[in-house]
DOBAFI-903863 format. One record per atom (N, C-alpha, C, O): x, y, z; residue in three letters. Coordinates in pm, whole numbers, plus 50000, padded with zeros to 5 digits. Example, Ala and Ser with C-alpha at 12.3 -4.5 7.8 and 13.67 -1.06 7.14 Angstrom:
BEGIN
513194943150780ALA;512304955050780ALA;513204967050780ALA;514244966850846ALA;512854977550708SER;513674989450714SER;512905000350787SER;513415011450804SER;
This chain:
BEGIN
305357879427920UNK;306327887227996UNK;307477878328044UNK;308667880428020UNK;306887866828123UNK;307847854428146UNK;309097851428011UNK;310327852028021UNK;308327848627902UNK;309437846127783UNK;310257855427747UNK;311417852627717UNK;309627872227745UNK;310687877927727UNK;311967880727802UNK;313047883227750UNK;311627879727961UNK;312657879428041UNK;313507867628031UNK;314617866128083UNK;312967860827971UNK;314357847227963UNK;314807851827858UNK;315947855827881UNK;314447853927724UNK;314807856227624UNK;316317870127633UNK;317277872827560UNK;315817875027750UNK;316647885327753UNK;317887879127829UNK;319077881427811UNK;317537874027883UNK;318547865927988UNK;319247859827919UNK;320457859027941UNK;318557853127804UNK;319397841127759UNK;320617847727642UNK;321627841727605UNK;320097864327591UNK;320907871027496UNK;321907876227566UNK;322997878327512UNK;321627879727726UNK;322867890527734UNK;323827877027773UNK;324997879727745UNK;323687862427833UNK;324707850927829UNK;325457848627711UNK;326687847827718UNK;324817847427601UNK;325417849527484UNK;326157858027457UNK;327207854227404UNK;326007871327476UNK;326757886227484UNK;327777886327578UNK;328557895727564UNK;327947880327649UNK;328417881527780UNK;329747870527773UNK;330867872127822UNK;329227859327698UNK;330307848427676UNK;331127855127530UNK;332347854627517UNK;330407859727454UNK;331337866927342UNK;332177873427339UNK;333187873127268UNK;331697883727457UNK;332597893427537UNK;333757885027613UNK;334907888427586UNK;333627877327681UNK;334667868227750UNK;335537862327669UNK;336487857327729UNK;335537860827519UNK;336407851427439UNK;337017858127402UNK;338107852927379UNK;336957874327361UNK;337607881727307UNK;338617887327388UNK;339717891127350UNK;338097887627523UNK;339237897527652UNK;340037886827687UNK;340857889827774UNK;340077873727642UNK;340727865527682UNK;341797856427583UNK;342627847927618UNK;341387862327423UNK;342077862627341UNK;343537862527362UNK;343927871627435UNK;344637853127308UNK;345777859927357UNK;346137868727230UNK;345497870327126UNK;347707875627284UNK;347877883027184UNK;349487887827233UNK;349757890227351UNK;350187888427155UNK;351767893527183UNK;351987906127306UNK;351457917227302UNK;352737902127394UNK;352777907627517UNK;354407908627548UNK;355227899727526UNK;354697923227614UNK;356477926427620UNK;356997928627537UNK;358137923927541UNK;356677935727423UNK;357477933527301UNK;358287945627289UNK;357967957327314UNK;359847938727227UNK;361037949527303UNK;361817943927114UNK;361967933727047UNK;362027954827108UNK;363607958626971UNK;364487954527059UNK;364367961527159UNK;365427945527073UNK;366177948927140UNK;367787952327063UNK;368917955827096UNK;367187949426968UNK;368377956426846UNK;367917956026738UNK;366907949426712UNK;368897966926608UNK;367717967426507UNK;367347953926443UNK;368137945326403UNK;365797953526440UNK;365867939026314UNK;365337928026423UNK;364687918026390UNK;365697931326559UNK;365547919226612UNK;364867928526759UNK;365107939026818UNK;363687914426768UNK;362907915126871UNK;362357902426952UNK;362177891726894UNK;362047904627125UNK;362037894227220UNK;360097899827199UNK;359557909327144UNK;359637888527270UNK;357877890027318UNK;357937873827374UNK;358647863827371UNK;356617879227429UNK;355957867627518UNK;354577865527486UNK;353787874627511UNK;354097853027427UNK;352927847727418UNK;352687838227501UNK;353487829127521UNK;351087839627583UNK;350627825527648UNK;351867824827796UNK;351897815627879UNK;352637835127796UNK;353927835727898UNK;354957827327908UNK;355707824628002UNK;354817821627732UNK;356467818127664UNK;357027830227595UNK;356347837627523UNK;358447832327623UNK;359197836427546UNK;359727833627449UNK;360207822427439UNK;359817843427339UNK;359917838527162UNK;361057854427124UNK;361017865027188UNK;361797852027028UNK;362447859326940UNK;361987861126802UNK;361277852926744UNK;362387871626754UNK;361997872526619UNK;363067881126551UNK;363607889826619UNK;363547878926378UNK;364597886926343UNK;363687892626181UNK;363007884926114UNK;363857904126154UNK;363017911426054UNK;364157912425959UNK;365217917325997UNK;363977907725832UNK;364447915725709UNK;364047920425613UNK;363727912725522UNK;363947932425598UNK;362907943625503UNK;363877943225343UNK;365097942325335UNK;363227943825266UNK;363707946425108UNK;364407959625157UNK;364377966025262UNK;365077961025031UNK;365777974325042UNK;364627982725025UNK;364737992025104UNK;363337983824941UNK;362977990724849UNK;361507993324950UNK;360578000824920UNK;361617983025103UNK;360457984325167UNK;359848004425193UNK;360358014725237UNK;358207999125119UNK;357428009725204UNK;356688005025211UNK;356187996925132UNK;356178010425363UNK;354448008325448UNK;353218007925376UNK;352118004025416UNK;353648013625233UNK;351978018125189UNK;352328010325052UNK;351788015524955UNK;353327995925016UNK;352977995824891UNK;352457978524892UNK;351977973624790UNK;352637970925015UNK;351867967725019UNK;352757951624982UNK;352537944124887UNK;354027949625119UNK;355167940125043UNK;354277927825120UNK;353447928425210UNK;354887915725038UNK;354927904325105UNK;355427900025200UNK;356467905925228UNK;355127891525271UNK;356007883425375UNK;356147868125429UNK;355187861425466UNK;357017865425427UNK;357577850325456UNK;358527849425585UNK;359647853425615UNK;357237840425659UNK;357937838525794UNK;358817822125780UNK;358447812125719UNK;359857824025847UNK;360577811725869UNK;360527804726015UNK;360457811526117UNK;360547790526016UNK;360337780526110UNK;361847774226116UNK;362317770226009UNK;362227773726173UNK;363737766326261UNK;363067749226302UNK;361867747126319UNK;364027739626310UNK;363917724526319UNK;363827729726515UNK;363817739726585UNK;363777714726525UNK;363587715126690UNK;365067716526726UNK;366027711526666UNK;365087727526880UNK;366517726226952UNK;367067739726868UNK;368237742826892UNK;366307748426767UNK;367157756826679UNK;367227766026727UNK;367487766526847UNK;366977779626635UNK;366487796226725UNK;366157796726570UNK;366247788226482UNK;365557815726571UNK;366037825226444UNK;366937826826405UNK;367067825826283UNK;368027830026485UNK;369167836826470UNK;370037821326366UNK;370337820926247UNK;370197811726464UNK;370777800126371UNK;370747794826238UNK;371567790426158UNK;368887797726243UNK;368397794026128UNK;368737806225996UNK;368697803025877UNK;368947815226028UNK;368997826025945UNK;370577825625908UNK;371007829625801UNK;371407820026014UNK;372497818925962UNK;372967808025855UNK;373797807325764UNK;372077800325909UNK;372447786025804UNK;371527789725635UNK;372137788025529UNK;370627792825636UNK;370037795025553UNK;370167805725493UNK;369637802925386UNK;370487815925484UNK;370637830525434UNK;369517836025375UNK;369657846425310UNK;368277830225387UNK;366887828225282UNK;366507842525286UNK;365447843325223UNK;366907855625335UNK;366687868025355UNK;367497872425190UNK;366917877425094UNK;368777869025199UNK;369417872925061UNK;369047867024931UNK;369547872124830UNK;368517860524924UNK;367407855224781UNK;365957863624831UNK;365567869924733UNK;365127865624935UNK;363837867824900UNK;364197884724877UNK;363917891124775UNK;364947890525012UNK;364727905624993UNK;364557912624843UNK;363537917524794UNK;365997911324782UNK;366347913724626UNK;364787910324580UNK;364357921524556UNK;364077904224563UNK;362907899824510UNK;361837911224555UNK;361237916824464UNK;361657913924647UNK;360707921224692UNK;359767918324806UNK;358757924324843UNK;360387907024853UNK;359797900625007UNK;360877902025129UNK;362087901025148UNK;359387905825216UNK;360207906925406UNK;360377892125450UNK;359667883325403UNK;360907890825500UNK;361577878425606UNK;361447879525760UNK;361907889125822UNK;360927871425808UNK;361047872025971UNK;361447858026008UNK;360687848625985UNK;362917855926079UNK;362917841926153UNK;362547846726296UNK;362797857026358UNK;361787834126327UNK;361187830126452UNK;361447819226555UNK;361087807526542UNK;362097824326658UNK;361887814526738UNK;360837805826857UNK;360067811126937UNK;361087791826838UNK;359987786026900UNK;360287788527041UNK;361197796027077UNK;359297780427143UNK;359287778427276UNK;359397763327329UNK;359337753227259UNK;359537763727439UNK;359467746727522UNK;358297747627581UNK;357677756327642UNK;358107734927544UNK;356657729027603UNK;356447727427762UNK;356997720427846UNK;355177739427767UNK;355257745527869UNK;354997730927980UNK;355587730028088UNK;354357724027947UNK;354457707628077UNK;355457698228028UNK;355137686528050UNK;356797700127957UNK;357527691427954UNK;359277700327971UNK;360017703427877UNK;359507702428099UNK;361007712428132UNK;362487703328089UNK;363687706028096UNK;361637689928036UNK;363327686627955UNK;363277688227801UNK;364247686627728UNK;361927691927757UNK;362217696627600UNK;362887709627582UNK;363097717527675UNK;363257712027441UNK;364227723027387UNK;362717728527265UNK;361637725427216UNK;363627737127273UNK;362457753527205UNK;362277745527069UNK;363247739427025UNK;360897745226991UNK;360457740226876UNK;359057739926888UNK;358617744926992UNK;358067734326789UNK;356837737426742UNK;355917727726767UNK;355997715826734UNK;354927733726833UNK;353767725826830UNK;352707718226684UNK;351697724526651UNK;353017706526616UNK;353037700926498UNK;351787695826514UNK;351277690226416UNK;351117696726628UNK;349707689626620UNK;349937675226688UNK;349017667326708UNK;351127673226718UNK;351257656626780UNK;350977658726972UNK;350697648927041UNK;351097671127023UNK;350957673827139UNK;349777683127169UNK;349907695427173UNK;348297675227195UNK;347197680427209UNK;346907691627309UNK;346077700627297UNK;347837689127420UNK;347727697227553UNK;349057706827522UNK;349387714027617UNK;349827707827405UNK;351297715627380UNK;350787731127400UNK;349897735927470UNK;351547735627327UNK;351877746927331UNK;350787759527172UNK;350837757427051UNK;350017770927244UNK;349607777527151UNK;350287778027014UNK;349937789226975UNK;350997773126923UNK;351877779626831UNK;351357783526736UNK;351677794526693UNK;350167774026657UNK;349067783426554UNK;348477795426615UNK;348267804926540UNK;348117796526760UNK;347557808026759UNK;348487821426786UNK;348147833226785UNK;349907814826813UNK;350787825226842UNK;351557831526729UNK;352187842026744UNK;351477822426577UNK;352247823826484UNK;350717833826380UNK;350767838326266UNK;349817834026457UNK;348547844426346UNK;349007862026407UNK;349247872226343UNK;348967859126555UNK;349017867526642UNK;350017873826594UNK;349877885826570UNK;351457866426566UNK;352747873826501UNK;352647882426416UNK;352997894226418UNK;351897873126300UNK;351607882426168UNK;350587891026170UNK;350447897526067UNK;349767893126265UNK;348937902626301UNK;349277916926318UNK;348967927626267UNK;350177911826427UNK;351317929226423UNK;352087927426357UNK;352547938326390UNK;352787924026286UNK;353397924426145UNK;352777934026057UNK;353287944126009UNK;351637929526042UNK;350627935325894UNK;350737948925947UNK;351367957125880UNK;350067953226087UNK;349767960726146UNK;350607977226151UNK;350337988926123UNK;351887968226212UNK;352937977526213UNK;353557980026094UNK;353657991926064UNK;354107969625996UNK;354677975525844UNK;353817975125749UNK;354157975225631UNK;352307974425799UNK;351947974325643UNK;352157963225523UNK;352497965225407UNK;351857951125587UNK;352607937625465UNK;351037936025416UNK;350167943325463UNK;350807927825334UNK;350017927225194UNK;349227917025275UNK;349927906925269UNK;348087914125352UNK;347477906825412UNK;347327894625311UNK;347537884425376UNK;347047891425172UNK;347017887325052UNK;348077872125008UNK;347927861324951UNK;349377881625091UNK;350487875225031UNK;351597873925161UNK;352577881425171UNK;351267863225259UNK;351277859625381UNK;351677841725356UNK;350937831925346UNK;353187843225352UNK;353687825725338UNK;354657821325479UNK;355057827125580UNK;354757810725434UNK;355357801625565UNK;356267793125506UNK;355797784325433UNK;357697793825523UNK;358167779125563UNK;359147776425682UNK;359457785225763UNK;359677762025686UNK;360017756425755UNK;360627741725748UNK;360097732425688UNK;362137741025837UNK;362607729025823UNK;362657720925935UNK;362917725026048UNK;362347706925900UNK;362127695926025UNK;360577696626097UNK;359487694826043UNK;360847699426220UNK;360357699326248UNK;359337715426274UNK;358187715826317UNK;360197727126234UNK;359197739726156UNK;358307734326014UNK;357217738725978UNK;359277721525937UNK;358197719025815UNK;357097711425883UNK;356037714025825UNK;356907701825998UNK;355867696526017UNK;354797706226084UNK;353627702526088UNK;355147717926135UNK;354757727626155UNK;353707737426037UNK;352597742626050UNK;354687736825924UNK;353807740625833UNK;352827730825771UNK;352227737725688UNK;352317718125767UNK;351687710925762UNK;350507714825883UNK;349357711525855UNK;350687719825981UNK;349507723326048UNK;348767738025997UNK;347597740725972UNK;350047746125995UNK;349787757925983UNK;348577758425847UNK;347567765425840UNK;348957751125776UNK;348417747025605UNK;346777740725644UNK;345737743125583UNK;346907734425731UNK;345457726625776UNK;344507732425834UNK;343337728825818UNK;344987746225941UNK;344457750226010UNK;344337764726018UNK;343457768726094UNK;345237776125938UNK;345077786625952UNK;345107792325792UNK;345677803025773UNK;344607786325694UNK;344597793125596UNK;344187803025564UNK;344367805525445UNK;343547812325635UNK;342807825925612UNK;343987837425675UNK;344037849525656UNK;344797829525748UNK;346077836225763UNK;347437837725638UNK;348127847225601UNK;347357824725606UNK;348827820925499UNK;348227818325398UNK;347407809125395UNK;348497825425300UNK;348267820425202UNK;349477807325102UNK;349107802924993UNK;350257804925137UNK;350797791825134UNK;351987787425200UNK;352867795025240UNK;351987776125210UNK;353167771925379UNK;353937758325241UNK;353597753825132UNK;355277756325355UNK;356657752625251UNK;356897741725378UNK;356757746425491UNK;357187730525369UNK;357867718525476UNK;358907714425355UNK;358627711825239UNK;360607714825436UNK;361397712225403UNK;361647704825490UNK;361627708725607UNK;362027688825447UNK;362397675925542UNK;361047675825625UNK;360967666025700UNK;360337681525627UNK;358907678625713UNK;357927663825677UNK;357817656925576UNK;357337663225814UNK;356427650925769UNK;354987656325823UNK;355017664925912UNK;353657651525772UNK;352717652625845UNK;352667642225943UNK;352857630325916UNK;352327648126093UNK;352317638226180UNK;350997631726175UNK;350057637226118UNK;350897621726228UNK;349377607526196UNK;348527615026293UNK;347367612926259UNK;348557622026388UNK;347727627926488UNK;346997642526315UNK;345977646226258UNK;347787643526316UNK;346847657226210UNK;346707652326093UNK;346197658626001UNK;347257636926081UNK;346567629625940UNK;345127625725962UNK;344317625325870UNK;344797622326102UNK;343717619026098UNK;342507627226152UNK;341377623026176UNK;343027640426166UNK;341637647226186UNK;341857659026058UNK;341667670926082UNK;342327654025910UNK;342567664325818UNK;341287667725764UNK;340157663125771UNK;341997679825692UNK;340277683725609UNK;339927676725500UNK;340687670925423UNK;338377677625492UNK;338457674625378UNK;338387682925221UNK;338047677525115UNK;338627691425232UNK;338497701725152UNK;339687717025201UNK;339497723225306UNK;340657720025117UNK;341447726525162UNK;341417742525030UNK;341057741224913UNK;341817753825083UNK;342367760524995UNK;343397774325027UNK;343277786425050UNK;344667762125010UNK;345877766425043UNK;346987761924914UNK;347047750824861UNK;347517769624893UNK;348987762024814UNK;350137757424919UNK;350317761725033UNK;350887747224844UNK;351697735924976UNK;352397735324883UNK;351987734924767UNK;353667735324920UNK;355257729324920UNK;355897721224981UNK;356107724125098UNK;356527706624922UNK;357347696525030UNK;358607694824941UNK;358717693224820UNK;359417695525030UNK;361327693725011UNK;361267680825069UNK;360957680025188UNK;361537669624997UNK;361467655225051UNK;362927647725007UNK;363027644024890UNK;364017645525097UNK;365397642625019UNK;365097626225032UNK;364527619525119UNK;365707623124914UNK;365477610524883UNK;366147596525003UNK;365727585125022UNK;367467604925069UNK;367617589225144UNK;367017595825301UNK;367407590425405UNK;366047607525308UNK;365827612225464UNK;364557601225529UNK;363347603325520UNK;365227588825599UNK;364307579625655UNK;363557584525727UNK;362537578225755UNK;363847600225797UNK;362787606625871UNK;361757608525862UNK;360907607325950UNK;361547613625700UNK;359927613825652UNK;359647602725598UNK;360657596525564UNK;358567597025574UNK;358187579325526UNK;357837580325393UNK;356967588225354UNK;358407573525326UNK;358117572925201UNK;357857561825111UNK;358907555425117UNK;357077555725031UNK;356227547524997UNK;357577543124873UNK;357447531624832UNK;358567549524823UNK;359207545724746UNK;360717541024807UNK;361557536424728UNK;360987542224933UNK;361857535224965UNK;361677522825082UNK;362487516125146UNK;360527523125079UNK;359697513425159UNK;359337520025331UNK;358487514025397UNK;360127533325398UNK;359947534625560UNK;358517535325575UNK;357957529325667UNK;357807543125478UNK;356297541625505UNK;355757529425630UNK;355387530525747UNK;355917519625551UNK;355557504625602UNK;355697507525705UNK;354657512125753UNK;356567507125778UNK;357107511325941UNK;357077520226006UNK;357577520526118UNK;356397531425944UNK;356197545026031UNK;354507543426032UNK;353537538525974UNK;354967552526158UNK;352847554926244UNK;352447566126174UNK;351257568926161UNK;353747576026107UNK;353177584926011UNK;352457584725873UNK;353257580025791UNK;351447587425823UNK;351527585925672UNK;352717587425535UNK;353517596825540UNK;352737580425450UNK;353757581425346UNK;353917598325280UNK;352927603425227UNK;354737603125286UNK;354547617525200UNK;353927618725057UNK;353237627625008UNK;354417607025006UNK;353627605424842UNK;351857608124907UNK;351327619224907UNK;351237596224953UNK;349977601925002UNK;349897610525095UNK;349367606425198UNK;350177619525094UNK;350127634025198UNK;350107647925071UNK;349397657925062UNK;351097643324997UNK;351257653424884UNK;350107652924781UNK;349647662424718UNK;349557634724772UNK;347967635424656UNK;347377641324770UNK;346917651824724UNK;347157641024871UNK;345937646424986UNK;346267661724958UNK;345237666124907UNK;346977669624964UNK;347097686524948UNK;346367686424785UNK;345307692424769UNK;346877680724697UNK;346577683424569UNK;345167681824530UNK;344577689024450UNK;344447666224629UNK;342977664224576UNK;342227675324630UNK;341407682324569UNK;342627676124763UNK;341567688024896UNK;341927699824805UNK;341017708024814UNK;342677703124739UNK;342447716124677UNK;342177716224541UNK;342417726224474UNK;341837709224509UNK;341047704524379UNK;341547702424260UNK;340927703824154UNK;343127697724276UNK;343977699624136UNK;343827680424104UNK;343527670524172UNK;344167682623991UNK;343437666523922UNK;344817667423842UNK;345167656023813UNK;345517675023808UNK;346697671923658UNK;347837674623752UNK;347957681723852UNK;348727666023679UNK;350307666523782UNK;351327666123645UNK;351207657923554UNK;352027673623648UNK;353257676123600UNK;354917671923658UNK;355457675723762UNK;355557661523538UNK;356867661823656UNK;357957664423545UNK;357967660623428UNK;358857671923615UNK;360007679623563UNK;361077673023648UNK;360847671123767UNK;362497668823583UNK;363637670723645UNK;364527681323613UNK;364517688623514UNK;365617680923753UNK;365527694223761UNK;367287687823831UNK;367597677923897UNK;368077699023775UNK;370047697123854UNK;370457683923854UNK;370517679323739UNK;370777675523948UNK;371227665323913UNK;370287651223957UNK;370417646124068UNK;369637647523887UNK;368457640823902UNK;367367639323993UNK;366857628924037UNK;367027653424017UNK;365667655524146UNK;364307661224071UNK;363877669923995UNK;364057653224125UNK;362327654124110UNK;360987664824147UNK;360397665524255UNK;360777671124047UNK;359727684124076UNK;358277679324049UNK;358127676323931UNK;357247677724119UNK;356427671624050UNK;355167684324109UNK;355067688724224UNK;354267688123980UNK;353387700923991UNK;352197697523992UNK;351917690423895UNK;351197700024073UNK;349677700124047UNK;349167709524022UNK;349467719924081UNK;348127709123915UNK;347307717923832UNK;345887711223878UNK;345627701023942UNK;344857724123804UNK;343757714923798UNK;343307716923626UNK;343547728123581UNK;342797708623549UNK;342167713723415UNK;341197715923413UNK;340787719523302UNK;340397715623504UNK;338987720423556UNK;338417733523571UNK;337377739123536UNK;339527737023640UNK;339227752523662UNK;340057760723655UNK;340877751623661UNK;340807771423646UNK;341367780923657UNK;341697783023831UNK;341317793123890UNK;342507771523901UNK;342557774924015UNK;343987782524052UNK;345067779924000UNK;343777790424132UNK;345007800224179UNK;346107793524315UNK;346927799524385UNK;345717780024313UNK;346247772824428UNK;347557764624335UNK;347527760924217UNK;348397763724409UNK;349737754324392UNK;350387744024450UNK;351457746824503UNK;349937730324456UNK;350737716524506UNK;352087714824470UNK;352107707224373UNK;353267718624503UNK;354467713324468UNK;355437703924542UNK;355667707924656UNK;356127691524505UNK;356887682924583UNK;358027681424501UNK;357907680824378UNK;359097680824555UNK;360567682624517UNK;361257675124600UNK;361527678224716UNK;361657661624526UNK;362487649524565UNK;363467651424512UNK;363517650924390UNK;364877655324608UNK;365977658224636UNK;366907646424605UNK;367037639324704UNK;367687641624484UNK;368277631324443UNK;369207630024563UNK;369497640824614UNK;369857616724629UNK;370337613724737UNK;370647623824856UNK;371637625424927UNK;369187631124849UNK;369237638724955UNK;368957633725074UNK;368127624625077UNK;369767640025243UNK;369347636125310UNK;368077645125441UNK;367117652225410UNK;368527641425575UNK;367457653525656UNK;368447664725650UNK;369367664925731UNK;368267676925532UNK;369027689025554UNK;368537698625427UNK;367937693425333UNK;368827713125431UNK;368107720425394UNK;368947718125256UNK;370167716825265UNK;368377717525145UNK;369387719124986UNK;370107728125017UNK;370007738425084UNK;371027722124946UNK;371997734424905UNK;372747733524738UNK;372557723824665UNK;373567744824697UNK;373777741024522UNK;375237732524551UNK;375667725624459UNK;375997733224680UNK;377087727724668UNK;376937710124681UNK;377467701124615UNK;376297710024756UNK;375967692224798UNK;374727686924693UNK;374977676624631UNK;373377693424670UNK;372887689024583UNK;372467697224427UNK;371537693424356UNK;372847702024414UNK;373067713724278UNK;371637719324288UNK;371047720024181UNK;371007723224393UNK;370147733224391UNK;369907739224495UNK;369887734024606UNK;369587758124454UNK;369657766124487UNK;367987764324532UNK;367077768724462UNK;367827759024628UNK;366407760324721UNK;366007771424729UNK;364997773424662UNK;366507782624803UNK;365857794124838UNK;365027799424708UNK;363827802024706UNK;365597800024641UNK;365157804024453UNK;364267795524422UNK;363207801024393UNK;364237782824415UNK;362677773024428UNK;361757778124467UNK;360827781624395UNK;361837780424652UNK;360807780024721UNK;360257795424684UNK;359047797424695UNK;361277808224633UNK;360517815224603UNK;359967817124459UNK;359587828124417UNK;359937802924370UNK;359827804224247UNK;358297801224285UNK;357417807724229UNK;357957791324382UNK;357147788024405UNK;355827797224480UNK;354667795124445UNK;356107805124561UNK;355467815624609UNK;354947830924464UNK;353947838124464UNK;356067830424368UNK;355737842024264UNK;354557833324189UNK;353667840024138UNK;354467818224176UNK;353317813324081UNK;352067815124150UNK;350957813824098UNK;352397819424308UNK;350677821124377UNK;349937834024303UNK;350537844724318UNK;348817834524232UNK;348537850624232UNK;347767848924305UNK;347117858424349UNK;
């Protein structure tokens, strides 16, 4: 009689703490149109923006893709969407767009709005606020749970380097343009991944470290060359392909010959590129069209 009363005791604690994780869950809170396309909310009781662009051809029930965008630190949506236009290459295609803006770190009041990259342990929710996003996303338009991508520049690409590590049952593949993995999420990486990854790496950007112009040596970060074999081994691709591509930049592809895997490693070294998003006028390529060349090879 004694055992079962603990036994019972000890299930409804269990029940009881299950119950507590879920009511305490966060989840998007205030959320206001405040014009068409564009909307304010509050997660964790930061304030964030968001700007929607639907295909022409969007319906609820057929089941579109979507690609959220990440802004560098100090940016918004709105900026980023201006500089980039990445809505007018994906829509025509048949993908939604949402830019997003970050928050300031809620214990540091002299930082500017940007992403928690994994280098600030005590920072800011942003993986759990960027699932939460696409949660009501799916929810409200109906997007293809399936076909759920990410990118991001600067410091949104080091962003997607977490997002890639840590929420893959959310994204099915994340894009770092000028991004680096930071050494704090190099060293608690997986060992086994299954995600497709994209890196935009410009050849003179000393920002990210790179083993071929020597900054590696001197950065606390890892080299991107070994960051890019680390996506390719953890997801099990063994064969690499390299293509040049406009005016001497570097595409280099992982496969696996092993298996028939549905995952995609791609890195694209930007001939005297620097920290900035491609473009066809400065480096003769049309990025946006890449990155979604790269998303149509996911099936």
């Amino acid at each position: 009689m004694i055992k079962r009363s603990f036994l019972i005791i000890f299930l409804g604690f269990i029940i009881f703490g299950l119950i507590s994780c879920r009511s305490t869950q966060l989840s998007l809170e205030n959320l206001k149109e405040v014009k068409e396309g564009k909307f304010t909310c509050y997660f964790d009781n930061l304030y964030h923006d968001f700007i929607i662009d639907l295909p022409d051809n969007y319906d609820s029930t057929r089941k579109t893709p979507l690609i959220v965008l990440l802004h560098g630190y100090g940016n918004s949506a709105e900026a980023f969407r201006n500089a980039t236009e990445f809505h007018e290459a994906a829509n025509p295609r048949g993908y939604a767009v949402v830019y997003v803006t970050g928050a300031k770190n809620k214990k540091d009041k002299t930082s500017s709005v940007g992403w928690n990259s994994g280098i600030s342990k005590d920072g800011n929710k942003d993986v759990e606020f960027l699932v939460a996003l696409v949660n009501y996303l799916q929810e409200e338009y109906g997007f293809d749970k399936s076909r759920i991508y990410s990118a991001g520049f600067s410091n949104g690409g080091f962003m997607n380097h977490r997002l890639a590590m840590e929420a893959e049952e959310t994204f099915r593949a994340c894009v770092s343009v000028a991004g680096k993995m930071p050494v704090e999420l190099w060293n608690l990486r997986n060992e086994k991944n299954n995600i497709s990854f994209m890196q935009v790496s410009g050849e003179k950007d000393d920002g990210v470290p790179k083993n071929s112009n020597g900054t590696a040596k001197y950065a606390r970060d890892p080299a991107i060359e070994d960051v890019m074999e680390y996506w390719a081994t953890s997801n099990n691709l063994d064969e690499s392909e390299i293509i040049k591509i406009a005016n001497g930049s570097i595409l280099t592809k992982w496969s696996s010959k092993k298996n028939e895997s549905v995952n995609q490693v791609w890195h694209l070294l930007v001939k005297d590129g620097y920290h900035s998003w491609p473009t066809k006028e400065l480096n003769g390529i049309e990025i946006n069209e890449i990155i979604l060349d790269f998303f149509d090879e996911i099936k």
